[in-house]
C-alpha positions as CSV (number, residue, x, y, z in Angstrom):
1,X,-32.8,27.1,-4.7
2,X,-34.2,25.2,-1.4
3,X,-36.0,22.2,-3.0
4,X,-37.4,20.8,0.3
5,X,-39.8,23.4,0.2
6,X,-41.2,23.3,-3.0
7,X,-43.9,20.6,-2.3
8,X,-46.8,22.3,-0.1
9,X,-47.8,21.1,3.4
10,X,-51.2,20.1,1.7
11,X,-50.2,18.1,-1.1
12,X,-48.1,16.0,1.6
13,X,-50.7,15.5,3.8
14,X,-52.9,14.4,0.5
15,X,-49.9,12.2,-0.7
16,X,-49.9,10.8,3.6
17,X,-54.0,10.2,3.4
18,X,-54.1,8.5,0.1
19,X,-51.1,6.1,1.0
20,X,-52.6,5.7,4.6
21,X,-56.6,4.8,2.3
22,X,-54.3,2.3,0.4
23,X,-53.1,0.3,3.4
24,X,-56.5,0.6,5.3
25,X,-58.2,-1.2,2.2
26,X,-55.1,-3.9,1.5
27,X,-56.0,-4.9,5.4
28,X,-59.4,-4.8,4.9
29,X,-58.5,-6.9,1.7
30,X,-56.4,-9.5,3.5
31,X,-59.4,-9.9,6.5
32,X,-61.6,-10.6,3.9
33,X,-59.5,-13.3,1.9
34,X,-58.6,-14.4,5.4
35,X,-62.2,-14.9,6.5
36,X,-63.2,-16.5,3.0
37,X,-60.3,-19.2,3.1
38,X,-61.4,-20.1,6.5
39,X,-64.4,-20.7,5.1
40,X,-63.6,-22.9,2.0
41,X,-61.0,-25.2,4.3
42,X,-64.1,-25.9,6.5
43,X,-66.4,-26.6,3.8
44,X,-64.1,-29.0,1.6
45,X,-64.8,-32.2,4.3
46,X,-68.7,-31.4,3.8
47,X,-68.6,-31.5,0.3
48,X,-66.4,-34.7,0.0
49,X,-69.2,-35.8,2.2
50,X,-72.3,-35.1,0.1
51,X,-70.2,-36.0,-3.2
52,X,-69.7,-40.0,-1.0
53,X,-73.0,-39.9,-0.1
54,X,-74.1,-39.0,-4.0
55,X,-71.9,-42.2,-5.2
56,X,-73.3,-44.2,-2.2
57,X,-77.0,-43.6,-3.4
58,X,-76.0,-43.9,-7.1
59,X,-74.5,-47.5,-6.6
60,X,-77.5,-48.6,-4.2
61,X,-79.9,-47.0,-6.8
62,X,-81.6,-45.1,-4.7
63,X,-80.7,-41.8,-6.9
């Protein structure tokens, strides 16, 4: 008995195209998380900014 051939071409090529959909969405995954952690590591200054300004205004009451 020739177990090689008892998988079909078509269920190979489905097994190939849903491991292939996996990886396209982990990239797409990790560009996003990429892009979004970019985003936080520039906004963390600006927001120790406004929270120094906040105590600034508090102290002088001006808030």
């Amino acid at each position: 008995m020739d177990l090689r051939s008892a998988i079909e071409v078509e269920t190979l090529l489905k097994i190939v195209l849903g491991l292939v959909v996996v990886w396209l969405v982990l990239e797409v995954l990790g560009a996003v998380l990429r892009i979004t952690t970019a985003f936080f590591r520039l906004l963390t200054p600006v927001i120790g900014l406004v929270i120094v300004i906040l105590i600034v205004l508090w102290l002088l009451d001006r808030i």
